[in-house]
Backbone bond lengths (Angstrom), bond angles and torsions (degrees), N, CA, C in turn:
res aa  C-N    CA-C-N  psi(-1)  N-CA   C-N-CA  omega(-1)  CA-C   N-CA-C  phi
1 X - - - 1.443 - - 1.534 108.16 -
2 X 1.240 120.52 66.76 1.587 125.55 -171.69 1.505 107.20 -90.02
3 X 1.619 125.68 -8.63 1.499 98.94 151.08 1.944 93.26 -150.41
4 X 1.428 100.58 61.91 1.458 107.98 170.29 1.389 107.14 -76.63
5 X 1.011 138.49 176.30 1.749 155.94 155.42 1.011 92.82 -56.53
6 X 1.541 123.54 132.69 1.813 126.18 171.55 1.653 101.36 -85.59
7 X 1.252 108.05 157.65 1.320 112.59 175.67 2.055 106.84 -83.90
8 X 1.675 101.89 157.49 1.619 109.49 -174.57 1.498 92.12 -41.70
9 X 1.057 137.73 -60.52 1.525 146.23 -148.48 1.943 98.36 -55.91
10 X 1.388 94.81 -63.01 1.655 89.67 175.80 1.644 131.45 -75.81
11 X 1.232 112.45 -9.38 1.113 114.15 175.16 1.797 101.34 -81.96
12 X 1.422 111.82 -50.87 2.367 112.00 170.67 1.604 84.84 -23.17
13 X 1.464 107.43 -69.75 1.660 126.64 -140.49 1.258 92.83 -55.58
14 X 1.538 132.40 -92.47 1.577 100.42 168.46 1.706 155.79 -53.96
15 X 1.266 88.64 -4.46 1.542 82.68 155.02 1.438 118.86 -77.60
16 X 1.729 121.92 -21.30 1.358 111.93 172.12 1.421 122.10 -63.46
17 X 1.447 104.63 -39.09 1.600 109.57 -175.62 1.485 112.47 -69.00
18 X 1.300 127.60 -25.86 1.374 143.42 155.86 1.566 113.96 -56.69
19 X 1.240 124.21 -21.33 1.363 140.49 -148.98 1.427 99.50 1.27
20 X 1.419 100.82 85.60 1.896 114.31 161.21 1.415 81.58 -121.94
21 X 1.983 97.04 112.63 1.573 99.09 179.90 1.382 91.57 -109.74
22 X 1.615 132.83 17.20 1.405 107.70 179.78 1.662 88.89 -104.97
23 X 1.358 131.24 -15.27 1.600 100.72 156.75 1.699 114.37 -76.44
24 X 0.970 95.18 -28.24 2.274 78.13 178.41 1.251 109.43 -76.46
25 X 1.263 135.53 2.99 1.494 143.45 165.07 1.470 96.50 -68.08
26 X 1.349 138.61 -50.54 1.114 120.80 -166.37 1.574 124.38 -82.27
27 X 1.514 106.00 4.20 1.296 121.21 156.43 1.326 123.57 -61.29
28 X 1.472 126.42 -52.05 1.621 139.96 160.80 1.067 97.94 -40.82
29 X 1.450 157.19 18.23 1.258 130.51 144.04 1.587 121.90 -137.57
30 X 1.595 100.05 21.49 1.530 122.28 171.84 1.280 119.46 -77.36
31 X 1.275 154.40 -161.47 1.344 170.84 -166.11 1.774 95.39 -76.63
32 X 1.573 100.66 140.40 1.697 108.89 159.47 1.355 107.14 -29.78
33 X 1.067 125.64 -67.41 1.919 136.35 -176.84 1.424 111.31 -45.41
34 X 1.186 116.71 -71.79 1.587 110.55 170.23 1.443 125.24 -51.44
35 X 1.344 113.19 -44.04 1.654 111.11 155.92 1.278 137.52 -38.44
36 X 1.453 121.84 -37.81 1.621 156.48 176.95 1.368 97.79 -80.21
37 X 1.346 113.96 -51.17 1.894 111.89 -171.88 1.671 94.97 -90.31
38 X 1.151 143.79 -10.98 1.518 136.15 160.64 1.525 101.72 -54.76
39 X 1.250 107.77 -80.70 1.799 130.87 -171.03 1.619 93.23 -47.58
40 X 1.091 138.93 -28.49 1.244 123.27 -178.28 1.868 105.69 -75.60
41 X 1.695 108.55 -59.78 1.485 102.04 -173.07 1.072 94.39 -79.14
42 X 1.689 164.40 -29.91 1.682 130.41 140.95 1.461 108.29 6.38
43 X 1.266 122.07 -49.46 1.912 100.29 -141.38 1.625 87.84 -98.31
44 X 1.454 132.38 17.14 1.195 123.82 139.05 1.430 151.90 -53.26
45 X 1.915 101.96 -14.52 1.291 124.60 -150.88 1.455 100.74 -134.96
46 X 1.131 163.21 92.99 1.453 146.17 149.78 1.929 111.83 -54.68
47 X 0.840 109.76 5.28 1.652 113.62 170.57 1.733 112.43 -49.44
48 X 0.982 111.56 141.00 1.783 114.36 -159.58 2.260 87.45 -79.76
49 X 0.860 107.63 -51.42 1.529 93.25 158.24 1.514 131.34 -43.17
50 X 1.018 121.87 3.29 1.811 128.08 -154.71 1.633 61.19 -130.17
51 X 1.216 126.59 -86.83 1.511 128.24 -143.45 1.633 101.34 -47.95
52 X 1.337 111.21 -35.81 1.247 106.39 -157.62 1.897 109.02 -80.16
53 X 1.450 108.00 -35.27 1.179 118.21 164.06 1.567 124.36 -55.73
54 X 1.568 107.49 -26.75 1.382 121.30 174.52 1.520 118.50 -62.45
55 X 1.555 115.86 -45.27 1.217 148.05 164.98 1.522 129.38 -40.84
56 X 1.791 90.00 -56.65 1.785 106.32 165.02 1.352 105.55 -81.33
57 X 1.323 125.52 -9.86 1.805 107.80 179.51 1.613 83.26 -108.43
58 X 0.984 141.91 24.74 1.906 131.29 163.51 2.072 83.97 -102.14
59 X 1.189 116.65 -69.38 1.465 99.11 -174.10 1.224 113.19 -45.01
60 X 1.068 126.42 -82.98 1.751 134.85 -174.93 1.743 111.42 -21.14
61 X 1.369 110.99 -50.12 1.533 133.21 150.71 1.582 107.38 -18.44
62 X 1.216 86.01 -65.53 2.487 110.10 -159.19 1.890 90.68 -55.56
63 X 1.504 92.03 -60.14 1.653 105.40 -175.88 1.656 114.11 -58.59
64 X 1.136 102.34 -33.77 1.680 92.05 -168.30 1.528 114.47 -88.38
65 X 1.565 98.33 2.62 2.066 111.48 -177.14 2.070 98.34 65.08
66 X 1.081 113.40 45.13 1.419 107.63 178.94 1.641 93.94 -123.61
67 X 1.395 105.79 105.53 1.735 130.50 -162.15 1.821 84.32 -82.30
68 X 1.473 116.10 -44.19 1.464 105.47 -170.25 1.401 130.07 -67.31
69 X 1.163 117.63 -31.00 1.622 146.99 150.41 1.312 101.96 -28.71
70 X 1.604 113.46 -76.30 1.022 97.26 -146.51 1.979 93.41 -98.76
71 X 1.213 109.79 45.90 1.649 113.47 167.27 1.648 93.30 -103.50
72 X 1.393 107.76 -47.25 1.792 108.28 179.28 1.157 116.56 -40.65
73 X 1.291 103.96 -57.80 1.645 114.03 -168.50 1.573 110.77 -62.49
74 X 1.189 103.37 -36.48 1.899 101.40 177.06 1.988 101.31 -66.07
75 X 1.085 111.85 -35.02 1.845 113.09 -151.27 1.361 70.70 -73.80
76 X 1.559 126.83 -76.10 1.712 131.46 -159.38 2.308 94.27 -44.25
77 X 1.243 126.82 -66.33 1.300 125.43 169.41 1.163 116.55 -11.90
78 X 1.475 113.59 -51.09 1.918 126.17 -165.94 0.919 88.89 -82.54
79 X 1.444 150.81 -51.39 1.702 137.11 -175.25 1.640 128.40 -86.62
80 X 1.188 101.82 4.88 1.726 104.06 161.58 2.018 109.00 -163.15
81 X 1.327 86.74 23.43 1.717 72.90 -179.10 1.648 114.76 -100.06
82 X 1.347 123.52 -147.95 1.438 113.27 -173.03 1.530 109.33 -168.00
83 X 0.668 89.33 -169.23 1.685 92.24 -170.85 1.619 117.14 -109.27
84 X 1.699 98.43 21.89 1.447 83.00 157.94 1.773 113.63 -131.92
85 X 2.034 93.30 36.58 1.443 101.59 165.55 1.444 110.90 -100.89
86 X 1.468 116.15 -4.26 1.266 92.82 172.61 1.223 144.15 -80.11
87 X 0.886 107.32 -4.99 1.836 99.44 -177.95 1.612 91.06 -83.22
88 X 1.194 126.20 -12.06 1.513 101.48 171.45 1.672 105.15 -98.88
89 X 0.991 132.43 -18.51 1.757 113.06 144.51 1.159 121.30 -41.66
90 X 1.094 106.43 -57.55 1.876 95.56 179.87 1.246 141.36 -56.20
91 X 1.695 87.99 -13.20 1.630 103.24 -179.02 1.894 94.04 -81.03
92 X 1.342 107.77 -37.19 0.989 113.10 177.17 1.730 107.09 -42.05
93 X 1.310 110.84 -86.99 1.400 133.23 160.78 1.400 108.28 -9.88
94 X 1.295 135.24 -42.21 1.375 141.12 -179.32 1.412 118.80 -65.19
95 X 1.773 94.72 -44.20 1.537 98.26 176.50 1.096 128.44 -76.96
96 X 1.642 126.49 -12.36 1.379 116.20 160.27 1.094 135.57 -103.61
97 X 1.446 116.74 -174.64 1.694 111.14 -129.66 1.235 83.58 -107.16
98 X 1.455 121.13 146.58 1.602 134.89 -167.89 1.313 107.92 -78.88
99 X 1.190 107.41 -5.38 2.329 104.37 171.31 1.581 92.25 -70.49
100 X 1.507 137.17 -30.89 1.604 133.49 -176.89 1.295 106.16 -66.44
101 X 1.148 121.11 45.39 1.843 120.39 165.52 1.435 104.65 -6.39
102 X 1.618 102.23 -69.06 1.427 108.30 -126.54 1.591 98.24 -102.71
103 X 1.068 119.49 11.30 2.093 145.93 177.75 1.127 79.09 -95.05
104 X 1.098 118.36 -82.34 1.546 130.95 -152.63 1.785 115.23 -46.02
105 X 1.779 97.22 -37.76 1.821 91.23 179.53 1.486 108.43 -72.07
106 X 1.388 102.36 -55.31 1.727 112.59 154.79 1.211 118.08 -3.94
107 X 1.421 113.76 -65.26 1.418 116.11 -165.12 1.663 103.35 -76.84
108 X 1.313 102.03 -65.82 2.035 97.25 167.83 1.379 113.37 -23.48
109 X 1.765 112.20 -74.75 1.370 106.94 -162.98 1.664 112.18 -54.54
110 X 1.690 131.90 -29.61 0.952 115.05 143.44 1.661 144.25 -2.71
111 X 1.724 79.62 -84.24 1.829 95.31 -165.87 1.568 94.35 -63.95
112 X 1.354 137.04 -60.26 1.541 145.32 171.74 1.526 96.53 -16.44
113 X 1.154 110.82 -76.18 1.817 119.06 -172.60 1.711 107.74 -43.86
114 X 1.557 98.20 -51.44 1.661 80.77 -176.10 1.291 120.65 -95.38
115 X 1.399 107.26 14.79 1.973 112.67 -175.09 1.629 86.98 -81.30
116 X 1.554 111.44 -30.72 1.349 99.76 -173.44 1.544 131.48 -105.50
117 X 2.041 90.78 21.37 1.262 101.11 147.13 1.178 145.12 -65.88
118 X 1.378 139.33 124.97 1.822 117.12 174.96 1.156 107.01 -120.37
């Protein structure tokens, strides 16, 4: 497929290596699927733009009741994030509703992992 249509997944992926994060911004407000395939090519980039986009697709996530979203965004978090996103996880963490047990440990064991990043 040397000049097929790339799939959503490879087109995120080079836009990360390009890091034009104001077109992968407009992914954070596409379909569950594109949200999930954003947060995945995110964890290509530790760039504080990548983190920060990671962040607005974990809220948007909280708001839209899409539990899978925002599981991506924590797994992609544990492999390039840092410890000075957490206090905005927690805000994250704050906003949901305590029947999400199992979001909610998710999100802790998160912030824990990268508080004890340096």
């Amino acid at each position: 497929m040397l000049f097929g249509k790339k799939s959503p997944e490879e087109k995120m992926e080079k836009l990360v290596h390009r890091k034009d994060w104001s077109r992968l911004a407009d992914y954070v407000y596409g379909d569950e699927n594109q949200k999930k395939e954003l947060a995945q090519a995110l964890a290509q980039s530790d760039d504080e733009s990548s983190l920060d986009l990671l962040l607005r697709l974990a809220d948007v996530a909280v708001a839209a009741n899409e539990d899978d979203v925002l599981k991506e965004v924590c797994e992609t978090l544990k492999k390039v994030g840092n410890d000075h996103v957490t206090a905005d996880l927690h805000e994250v963490l704050m906003k949901l509703p305590k029947e999400k047990e199992d979001l909610r440990e998710e999100l802790s064991s998160t912030i824990q992992l990268l508080h004890k990043k340096l």
